[in-house]
C-alpha positions in Angstrom: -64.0 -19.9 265.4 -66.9 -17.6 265.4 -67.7 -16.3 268.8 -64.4 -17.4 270.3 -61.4 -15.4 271.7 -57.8 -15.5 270.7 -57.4 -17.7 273.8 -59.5 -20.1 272.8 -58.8 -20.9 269.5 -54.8 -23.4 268.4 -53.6 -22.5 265.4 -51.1 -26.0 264.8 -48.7 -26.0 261.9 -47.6 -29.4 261.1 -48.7 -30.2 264.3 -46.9 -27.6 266.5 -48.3 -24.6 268.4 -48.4 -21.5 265.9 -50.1 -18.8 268.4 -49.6 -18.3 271.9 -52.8 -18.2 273.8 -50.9 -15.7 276.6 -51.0 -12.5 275.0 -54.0 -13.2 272.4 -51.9 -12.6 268.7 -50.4 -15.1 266.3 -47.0 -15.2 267.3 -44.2 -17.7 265.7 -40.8 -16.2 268.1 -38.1 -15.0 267.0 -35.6 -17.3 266.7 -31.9 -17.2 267.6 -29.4 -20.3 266.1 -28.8 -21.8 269.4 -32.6 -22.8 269.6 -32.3 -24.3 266.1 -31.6 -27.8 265.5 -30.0 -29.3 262.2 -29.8 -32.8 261.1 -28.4 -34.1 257.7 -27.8 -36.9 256.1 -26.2 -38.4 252.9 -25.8 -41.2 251.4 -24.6 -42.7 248.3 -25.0 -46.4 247.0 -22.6 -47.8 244.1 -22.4 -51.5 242.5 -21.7 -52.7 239.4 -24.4 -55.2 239.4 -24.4 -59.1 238.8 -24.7 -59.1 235.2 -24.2 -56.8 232.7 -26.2 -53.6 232.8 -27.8 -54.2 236.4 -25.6 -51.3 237.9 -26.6 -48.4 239.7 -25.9 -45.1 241.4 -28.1 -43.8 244.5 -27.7 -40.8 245.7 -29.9 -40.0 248.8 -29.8 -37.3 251.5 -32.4 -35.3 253.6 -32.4 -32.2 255.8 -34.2 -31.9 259.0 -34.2 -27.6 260.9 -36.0 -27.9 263.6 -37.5 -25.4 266.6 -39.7 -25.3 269.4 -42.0 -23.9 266.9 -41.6 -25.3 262.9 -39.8 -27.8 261.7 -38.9 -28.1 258.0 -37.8 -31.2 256.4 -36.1 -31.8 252.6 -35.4 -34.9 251.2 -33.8 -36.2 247.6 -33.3 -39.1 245.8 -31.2 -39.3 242.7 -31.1 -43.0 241.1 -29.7 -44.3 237.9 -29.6 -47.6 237.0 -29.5 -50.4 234.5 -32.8 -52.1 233.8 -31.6 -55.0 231.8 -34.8 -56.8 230.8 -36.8 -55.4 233.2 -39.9 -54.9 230.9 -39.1 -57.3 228.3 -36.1 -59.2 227.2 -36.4 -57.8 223.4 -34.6 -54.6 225.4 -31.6 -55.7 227.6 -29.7 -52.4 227.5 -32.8 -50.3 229.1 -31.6 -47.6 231.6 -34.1 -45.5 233.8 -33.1 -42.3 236.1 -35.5 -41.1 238.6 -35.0 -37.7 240.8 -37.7 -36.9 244.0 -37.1 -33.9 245.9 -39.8 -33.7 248.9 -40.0 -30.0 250.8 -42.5 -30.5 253.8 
């Protein structure tokens, strides 16, 4: 950026505009609510599996805010379930629970 003016240079943040080349400064606006934008979801998936110890419980959900500017996003995932010989069949009453949270 050496040797360039403020109009010349894009600042991107997760691929949006971050600076606005009009009046030369980083500027992000200041947001009101009605020029925010939520999305959520959740879901939840139950069974008691075909055979013994194959059950689970997902839990799953994410968050979406979005502007004309940033977006952030935020995700989970919380599964447990029955692993019944998954890795060997000297362990049929293995059980694994995995959680993932994702901020971007």
């Amino acid at each position: 950026m050496c040797g360039s003016s403020f109009e010349e240079v894009l600042i991107l943040v997760n691929g949006l505009r971050a600076n606005d080349p009009q009046t030369g400064h980083f500027n992000m606006d200041i947001l009101t609510w009605k020029d925010i934008f939520l999305n959520l979801h959740l879901e939840q998936q139950l069974s008691d599996g075909y055979m013994k110890n194959t059950d689970f419980n997902a839990k799953l959900g994410n968050l979406s805010l979005n502007s004309k500017n940033w977006q952030i996003l935020i995700g989970f995932s919380d599964k447990k379930f029955g692993a019944n010989s998954f890795y060997s069949s000297k362990y049929p009453k293995e059980w694994e629970h995995t959680k993932t949270w994702l901020l971007f």
